[in-house]
N, CA, C and O atoms as a GROMACS GRO file, in nm:
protein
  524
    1UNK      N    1  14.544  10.012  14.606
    1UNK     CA    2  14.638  10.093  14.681
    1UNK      C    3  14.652  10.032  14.820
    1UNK      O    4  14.552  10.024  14.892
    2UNK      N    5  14.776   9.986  14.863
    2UNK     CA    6  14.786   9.996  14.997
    2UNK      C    7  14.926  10.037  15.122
    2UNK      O    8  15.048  10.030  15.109
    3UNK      N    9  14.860  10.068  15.213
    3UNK     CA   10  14.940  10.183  15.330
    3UNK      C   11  14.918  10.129  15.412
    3UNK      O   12  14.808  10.082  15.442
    4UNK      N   13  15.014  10.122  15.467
    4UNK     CA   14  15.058  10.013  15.601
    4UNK      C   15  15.086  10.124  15.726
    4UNK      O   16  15.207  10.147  15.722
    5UNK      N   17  15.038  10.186  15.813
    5UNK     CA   18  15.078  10.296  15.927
    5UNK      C   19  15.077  10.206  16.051
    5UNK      O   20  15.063  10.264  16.159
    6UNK      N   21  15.091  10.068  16.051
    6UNK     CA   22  15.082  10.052  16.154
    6UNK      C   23  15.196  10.078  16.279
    6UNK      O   24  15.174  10.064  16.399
    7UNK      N   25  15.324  10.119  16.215
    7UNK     CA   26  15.412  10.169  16.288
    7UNK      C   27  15.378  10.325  16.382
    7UNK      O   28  15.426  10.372  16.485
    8UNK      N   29  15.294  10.361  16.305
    8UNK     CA   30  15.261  10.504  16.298
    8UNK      C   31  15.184  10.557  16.445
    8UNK      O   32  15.081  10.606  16.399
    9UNK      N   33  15.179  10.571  16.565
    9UNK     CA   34  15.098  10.637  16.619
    9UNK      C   35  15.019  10.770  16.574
    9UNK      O   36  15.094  10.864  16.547
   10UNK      N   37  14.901  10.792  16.563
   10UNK     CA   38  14.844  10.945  16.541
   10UNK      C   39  14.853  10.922  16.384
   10UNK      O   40  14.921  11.014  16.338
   11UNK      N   41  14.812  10.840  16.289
   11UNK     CA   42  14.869  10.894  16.168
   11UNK      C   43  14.742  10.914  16.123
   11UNK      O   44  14.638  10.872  16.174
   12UNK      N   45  14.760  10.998  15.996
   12UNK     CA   46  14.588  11.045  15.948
   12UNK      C   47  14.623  10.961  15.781
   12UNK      O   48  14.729  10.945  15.721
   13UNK      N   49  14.499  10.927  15.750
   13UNK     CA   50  14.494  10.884  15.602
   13UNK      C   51  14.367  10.930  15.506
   13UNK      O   52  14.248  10.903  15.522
   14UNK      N   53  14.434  11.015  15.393
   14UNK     CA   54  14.299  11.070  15.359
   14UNK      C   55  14.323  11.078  15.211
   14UNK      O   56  14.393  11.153  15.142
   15UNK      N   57  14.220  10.945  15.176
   15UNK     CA   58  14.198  10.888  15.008
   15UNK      C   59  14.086  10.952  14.928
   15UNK      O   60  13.981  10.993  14.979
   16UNK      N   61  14.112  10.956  14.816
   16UNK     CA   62  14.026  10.954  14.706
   16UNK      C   63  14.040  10.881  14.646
   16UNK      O   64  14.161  10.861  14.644
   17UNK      N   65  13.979  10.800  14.569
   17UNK     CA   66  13.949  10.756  14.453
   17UNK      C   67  13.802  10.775  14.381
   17UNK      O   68  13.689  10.784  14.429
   18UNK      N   69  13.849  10.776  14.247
   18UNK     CA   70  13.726  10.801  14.158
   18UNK      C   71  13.752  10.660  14.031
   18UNK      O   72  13.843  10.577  14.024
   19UNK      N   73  13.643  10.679  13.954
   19UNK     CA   74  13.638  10.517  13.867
   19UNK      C   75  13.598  10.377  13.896
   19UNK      O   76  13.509  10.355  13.978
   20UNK      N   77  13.657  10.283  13.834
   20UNK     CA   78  13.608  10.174  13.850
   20UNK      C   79  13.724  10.071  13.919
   20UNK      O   80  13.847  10.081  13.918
   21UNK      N   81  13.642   9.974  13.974
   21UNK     CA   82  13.750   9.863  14.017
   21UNK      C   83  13.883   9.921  14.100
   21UNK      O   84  13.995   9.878  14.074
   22UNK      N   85  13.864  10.007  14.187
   22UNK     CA   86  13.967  10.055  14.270
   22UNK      C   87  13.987  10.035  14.404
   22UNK      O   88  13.890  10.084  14.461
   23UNK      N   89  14.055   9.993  14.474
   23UNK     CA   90  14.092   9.963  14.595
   23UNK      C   91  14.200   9.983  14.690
   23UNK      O   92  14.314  10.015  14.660
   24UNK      N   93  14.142   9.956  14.841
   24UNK     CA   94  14.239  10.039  14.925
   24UNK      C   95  14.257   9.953  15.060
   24UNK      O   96  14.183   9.911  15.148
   25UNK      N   97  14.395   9.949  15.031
   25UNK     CA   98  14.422   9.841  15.186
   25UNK      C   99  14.491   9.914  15.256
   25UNK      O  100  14.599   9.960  15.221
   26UNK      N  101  14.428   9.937  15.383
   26UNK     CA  102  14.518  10.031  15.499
   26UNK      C  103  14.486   9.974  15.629
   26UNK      O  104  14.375   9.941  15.669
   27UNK      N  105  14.625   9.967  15.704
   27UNK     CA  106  14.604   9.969  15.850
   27UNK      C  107  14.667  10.052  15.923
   27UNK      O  108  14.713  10.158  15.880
   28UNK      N  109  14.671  10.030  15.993
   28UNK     CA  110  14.651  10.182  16.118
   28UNK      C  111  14.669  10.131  16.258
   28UNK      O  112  14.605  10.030  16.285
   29UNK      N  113  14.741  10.181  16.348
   29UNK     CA  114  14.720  10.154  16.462
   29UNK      C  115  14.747  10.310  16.568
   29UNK      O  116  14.759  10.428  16.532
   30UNK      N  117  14.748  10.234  16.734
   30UNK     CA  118  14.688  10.404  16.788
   30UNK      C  119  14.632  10.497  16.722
   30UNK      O  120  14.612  10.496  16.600
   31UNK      N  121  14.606  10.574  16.791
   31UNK     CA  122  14.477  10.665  16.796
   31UNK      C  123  14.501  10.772  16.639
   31UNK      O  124  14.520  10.894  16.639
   32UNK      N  125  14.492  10.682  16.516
   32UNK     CA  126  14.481  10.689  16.403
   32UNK      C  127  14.358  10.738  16.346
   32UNK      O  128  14.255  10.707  16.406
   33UNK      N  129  14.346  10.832  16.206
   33UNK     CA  130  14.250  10.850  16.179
   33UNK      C  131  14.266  10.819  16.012
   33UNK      O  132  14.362  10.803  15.938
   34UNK      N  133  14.103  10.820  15.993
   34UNK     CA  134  14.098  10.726  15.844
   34UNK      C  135  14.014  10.787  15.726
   34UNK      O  136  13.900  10.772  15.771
   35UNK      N  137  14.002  10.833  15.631
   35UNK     CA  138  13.906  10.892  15.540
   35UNK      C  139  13.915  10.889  15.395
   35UNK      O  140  13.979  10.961  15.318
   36UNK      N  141  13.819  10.765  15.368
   36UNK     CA  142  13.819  10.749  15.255
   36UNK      C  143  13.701  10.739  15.134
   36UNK      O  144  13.621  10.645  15.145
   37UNK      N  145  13.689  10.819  15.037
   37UNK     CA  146  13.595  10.815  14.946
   37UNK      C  147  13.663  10.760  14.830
   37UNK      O  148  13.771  10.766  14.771
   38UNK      N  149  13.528  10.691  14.822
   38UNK     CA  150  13.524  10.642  14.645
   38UNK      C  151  13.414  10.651  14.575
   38UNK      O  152  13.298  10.648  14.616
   39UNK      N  153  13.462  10.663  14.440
   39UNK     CA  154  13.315  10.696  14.367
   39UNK      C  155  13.337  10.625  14.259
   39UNK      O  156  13.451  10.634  14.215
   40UNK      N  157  13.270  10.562  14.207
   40UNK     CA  158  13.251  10.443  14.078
   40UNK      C  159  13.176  10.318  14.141
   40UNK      O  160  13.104  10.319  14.241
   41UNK      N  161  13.209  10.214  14.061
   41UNK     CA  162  13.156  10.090  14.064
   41UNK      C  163  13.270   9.987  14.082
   41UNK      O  164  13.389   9.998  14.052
   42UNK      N  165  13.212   9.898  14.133
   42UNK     CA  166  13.354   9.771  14.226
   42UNK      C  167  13.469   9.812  14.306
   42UNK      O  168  13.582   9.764  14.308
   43UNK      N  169  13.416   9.917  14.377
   43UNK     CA  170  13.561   9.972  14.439
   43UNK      C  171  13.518   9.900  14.539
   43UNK      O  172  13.405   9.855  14.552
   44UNK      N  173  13.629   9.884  14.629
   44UNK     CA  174  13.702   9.821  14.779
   44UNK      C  175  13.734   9.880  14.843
   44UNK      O  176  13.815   9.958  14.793
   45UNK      N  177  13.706   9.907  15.022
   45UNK     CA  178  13.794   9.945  15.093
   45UNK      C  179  13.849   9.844  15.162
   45UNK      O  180  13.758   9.761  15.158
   46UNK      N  181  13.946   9.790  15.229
   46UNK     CA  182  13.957   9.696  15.329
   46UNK      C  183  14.046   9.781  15.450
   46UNK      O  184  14.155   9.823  15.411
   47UNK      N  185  14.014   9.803  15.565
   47UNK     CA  186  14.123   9.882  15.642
   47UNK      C  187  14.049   9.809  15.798
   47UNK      O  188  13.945   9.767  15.848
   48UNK      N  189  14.226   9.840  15.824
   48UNK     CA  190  14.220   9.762  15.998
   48UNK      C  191  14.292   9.885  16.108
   48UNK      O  192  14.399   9.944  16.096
   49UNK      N  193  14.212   9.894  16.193
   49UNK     CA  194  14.284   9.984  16.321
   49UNK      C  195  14.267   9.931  16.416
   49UNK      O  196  14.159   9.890  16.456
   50UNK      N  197  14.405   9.920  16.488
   50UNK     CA  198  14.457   9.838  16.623
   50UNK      C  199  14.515   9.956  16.717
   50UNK      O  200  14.579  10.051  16.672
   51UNK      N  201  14.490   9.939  16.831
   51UNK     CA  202  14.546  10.043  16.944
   51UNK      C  203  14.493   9.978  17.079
   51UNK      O  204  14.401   9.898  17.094
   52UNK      N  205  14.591  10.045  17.188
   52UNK     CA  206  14.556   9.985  17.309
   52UNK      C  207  14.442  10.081  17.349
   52UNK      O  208  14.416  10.190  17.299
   53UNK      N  209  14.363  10.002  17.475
   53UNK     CA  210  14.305  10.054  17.512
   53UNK      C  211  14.266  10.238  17.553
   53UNK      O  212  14.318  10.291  17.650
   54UNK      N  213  14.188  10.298  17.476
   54UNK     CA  214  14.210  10.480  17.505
   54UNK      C  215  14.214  10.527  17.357
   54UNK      O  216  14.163  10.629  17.312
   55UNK      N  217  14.292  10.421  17.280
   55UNK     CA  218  14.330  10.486  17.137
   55UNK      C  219  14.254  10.560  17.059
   55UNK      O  220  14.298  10.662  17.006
   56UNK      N  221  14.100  10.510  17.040
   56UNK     CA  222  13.997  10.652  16.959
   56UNK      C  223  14.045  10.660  16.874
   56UNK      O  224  14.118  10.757  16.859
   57UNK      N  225  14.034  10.576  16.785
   57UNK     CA  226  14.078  10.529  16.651
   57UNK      C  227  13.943  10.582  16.575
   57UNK      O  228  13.838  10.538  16.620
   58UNK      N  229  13.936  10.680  16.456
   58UNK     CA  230  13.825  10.744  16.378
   58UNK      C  231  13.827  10.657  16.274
   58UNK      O  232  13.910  10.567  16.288
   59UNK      N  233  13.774  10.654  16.191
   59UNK     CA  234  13.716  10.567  16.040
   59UNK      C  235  13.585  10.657  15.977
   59UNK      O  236  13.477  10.682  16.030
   60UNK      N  237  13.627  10.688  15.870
   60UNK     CA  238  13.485  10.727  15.791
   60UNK      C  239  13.540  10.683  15.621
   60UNK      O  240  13.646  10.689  15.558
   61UNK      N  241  13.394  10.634  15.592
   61UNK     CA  242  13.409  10.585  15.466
   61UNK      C  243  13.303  10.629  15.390
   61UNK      O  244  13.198  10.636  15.455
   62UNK      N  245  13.294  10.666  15.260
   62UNK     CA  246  13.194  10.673  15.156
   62UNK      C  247  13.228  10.642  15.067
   62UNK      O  248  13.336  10.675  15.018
   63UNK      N  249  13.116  10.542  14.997
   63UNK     CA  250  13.139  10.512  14.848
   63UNK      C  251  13.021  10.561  14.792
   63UNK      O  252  12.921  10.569  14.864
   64UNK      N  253  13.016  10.606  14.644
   64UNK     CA  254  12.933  10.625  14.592
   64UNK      C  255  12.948  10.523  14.460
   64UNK      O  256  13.052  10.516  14.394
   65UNK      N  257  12.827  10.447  14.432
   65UNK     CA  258  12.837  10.372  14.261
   65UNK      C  259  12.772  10.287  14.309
   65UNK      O  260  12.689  10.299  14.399
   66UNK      N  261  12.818  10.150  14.227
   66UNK     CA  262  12.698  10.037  14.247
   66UNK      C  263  12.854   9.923  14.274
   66UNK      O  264  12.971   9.932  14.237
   67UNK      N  265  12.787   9.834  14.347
   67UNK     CA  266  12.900   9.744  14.328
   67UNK      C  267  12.997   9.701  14.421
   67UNK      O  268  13.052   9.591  14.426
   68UNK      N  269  13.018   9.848  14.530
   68UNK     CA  270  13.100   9.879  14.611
   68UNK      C  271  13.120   9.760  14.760
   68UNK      O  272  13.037   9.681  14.806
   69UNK      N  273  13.237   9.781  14.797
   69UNK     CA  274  13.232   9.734  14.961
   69UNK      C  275  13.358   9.747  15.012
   69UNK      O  276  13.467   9.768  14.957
   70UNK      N  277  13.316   9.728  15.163
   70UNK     CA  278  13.352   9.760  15.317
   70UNK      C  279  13.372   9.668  15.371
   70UNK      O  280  13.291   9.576  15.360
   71UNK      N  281  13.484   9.655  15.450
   71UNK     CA  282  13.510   9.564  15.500
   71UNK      C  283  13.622   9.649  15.608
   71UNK      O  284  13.721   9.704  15.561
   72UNK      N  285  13.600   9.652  15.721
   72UNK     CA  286  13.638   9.758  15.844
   72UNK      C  287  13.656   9.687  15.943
   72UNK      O  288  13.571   9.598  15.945
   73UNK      N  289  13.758   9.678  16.070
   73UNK     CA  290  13.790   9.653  16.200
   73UNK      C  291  13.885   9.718  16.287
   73UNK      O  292  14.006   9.726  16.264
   74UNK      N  293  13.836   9.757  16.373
   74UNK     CA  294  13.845   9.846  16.463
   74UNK      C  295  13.899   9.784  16.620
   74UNK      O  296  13.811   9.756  16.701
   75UNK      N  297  13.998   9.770  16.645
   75UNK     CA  298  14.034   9.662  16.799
   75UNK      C  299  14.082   9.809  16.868
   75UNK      O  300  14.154   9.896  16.818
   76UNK      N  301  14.016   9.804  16.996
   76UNK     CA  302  14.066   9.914  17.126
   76UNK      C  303  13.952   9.912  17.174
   76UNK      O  304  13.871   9.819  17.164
   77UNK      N  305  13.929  10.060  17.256
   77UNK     CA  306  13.856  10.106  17.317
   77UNK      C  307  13.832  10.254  17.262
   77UNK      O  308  13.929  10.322  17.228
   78UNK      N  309  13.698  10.303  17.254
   78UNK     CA  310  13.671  10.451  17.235
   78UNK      C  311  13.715  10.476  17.097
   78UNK      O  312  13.783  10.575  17.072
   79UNK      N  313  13.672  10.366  16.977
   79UNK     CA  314  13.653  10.397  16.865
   79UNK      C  315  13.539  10.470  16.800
   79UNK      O  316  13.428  10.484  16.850
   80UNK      N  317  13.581  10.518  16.674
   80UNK     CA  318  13.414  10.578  16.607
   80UNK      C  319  13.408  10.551  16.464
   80UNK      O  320  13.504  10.575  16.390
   81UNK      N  321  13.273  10.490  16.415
   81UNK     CA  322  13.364  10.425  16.249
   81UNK      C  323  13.185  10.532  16.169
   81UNK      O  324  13.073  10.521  16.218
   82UNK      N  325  13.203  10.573  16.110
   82UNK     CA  326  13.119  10.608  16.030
   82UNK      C  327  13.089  10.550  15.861
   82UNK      O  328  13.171  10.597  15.783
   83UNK      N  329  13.006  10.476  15.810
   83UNK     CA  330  13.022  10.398  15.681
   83UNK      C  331  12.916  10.442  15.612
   83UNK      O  332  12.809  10.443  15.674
   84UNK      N  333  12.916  10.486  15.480
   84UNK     CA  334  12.824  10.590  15.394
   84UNK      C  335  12.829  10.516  15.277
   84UNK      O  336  12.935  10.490  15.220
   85UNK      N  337  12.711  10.477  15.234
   85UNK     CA  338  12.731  10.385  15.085
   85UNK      C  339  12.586  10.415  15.011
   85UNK      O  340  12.483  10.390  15.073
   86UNK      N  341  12.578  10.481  14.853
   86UNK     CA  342  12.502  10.501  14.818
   86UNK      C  343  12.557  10.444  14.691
   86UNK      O  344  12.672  10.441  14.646
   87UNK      N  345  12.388  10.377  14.624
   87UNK     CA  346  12.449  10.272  14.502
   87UNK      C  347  12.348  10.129  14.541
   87UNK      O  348  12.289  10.092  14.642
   88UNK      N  349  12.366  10.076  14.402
   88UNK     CA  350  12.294   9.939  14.434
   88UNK      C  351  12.387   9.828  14.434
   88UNK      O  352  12.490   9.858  14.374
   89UNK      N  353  12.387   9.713  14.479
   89UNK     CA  354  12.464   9.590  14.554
   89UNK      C  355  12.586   9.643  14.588
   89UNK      O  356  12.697   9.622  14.540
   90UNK      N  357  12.546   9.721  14.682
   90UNK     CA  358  12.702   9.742  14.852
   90UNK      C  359  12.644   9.677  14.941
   90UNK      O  360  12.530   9.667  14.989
   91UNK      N  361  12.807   9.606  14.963
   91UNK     CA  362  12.800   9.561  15.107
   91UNK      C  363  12.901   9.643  15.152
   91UNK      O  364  12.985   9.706  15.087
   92UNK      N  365  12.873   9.628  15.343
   92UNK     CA  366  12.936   9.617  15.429
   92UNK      C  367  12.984   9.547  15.550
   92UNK      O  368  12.899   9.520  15.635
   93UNK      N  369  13.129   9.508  15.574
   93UNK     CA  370  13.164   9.427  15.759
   93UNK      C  371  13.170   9.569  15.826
   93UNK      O  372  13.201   9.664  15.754
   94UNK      N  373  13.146   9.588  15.950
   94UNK     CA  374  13.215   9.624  16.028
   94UNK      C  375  13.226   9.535  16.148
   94UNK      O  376  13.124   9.474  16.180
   95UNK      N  377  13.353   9.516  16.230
   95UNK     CA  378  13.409   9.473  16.340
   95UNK      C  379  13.443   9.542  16.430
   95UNK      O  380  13.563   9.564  16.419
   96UNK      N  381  13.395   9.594  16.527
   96UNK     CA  382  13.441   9.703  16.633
   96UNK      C  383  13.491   9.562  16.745
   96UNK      O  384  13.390   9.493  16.759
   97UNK      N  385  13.592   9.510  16.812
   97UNK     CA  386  13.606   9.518  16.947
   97UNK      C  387  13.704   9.544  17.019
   97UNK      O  388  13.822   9.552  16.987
   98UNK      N  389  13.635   9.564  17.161
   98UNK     CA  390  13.674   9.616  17.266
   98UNK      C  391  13.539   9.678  17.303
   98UNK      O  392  13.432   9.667  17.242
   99UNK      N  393  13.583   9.783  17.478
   99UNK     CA  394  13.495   9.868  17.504
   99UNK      C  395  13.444  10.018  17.407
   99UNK      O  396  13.504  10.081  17.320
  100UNK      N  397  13.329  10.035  17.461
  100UNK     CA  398  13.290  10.184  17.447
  100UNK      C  399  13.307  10.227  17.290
  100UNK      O  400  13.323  10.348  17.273
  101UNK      N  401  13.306  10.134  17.156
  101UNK     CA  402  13.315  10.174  17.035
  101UNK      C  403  13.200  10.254  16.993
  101UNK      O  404  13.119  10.275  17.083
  102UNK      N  405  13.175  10.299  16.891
  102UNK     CA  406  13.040  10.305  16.854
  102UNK      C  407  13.015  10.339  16.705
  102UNK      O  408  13.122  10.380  16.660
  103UNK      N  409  12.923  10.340  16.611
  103UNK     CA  410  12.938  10.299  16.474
  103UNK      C  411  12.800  10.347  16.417
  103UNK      O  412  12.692  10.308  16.462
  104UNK      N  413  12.815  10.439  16.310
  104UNK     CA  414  12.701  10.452  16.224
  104UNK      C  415  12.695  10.444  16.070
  104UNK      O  416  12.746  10.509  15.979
  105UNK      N  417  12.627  10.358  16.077
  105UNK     CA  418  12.624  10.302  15.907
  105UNK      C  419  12.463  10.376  15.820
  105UNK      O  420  12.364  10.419  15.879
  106UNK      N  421  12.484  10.371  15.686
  106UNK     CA  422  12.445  10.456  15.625
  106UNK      C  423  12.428  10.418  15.518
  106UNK      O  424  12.524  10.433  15.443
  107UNK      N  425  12.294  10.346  15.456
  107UNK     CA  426  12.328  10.246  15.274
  107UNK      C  427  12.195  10.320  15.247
  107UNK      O  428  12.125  10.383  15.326
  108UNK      N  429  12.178  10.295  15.110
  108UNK     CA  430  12.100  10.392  15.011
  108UNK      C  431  12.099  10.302  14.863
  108UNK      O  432  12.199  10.304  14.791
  109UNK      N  433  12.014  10.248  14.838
  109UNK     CA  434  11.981  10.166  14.724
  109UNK      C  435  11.906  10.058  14.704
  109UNK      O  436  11.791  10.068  14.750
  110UNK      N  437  11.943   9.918  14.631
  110UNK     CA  438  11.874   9.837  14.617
  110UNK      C  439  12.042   9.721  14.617
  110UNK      O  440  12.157   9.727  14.573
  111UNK      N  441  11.936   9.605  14.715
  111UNK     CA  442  12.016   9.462  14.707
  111UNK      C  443  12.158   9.488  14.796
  111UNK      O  444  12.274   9.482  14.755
  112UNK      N  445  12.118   9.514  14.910
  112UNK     CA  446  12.177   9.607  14.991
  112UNK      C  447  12.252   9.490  15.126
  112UNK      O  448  12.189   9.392  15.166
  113UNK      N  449  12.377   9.523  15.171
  113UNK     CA  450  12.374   9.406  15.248
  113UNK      C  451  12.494   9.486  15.368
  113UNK      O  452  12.583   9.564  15.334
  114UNK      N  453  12.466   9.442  15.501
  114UNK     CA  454  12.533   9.521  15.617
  114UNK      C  455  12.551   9.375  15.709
  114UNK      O  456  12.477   9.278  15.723
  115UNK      N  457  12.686   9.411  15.763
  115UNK     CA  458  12.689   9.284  15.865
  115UNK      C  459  12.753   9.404  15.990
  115UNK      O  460  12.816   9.506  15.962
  116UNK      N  461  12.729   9.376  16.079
  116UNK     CA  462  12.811   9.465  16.208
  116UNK      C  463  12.800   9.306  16.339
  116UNK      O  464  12.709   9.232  16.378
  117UNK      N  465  12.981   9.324  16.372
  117UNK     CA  466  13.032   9.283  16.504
  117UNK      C  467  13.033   9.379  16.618
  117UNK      O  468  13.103   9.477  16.597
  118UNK      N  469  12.976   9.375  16.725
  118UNK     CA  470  13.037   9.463  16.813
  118UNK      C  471  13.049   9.419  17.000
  118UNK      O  472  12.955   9.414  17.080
  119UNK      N  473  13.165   9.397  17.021
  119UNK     CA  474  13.201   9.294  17.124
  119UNK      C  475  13.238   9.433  17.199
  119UNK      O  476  13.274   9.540  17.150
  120UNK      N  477  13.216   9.393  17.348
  120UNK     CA  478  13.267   9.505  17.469
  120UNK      C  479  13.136   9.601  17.486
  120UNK      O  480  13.158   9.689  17.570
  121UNK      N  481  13.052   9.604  17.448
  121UNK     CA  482  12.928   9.736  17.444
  121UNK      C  483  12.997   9.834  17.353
  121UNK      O  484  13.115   9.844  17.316
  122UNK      N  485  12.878   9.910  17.325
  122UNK     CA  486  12.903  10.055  17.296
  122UNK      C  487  12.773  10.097  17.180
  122UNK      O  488  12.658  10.062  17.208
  123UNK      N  489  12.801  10.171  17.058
  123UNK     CA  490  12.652  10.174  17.000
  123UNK      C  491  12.659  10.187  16.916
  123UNK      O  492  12.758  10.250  16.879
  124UNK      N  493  12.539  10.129  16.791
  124UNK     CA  494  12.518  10.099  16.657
  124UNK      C  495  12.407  10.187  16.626
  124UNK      O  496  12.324  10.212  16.713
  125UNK      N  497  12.397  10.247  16.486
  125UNK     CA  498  12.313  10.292  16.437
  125UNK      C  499  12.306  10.336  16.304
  125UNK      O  500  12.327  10.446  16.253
  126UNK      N  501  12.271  10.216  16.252
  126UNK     CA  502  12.221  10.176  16.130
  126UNK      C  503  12.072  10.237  16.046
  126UNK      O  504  11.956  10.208  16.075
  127UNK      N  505  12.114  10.318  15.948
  127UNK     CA  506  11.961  10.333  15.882
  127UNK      C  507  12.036  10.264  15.693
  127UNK      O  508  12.133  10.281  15.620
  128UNK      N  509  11.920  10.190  15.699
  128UNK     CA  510  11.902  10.110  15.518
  128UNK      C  511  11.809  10.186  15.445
  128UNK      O  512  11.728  10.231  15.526
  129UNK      N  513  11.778  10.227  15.316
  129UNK     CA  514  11.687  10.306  15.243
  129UNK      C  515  11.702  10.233  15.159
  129UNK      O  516  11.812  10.243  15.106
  130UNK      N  517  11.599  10.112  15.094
  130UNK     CA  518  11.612  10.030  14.974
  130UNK      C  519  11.512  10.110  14.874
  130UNK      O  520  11.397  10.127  14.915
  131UNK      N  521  11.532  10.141  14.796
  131UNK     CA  522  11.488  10.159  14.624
  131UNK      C  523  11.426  10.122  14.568
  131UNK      O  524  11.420  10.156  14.450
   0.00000   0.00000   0.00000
């Protein structure tokens, strides 16, 4: 699936998917918000939010299954990305930059893999629970 808002100031996006092998390409710009669950195995998110500085661009993601991944970027200031992954071999990117972002990630399984960018300051907080 993919949704293109980048015309969109303020736009909200709010996915489900359930099953296998499903995916979701969205971008977003200004102070956009993002929410997406999936539940199965080999699902994808890929989503990008761009805004000028102030924008507070939201992101929350959960997958549940095995298999899954994330792949997230976030450009402004005064973003917040939340990433929830339970299941064995998920990964996740996240990319926050700019100022004042801040980001909490969240994995639960086995063979587990997290990468985080975060340029301009702001704050990370990561907990892993391997299996």
């Amino acid at each position: 699936m993919a949704l293109d808002q980048s015309q969109a100031r303020r736009a909200t996006a709010r996915i489900t998917q359930t099953g296998q092998a499903n995916s979701v390409n969205l971008v977003q710009s200004g102070a956009s918000r993002a929410n997406v669950s999936q539940a199965g195995s080999g699902n994808s998110a890929s989503l990008t939010q761009s805004g000028e500085i102030g924008a507070a661009a939201r992101l929350w993601i959960s997958q549940a299954g095995e298999g899954n991944s994330v792949d997230a970027t976030q450009n402004g200031a005064d973003n917040r990305a939340a990433l929830i992954q339970t299941g064995d071999g998920n990964a996740l990117q996240l990319d926050q930059i700019g100022p004042d972002n801040a980001a909490f990630i969240a994995q639960s399984g086995a063979e587990l893999a997290i990468g985080v960018t975060q340029t301009g300051g702001g704050a990370i907080s990561v907990f892993q629970h391997n299996r």
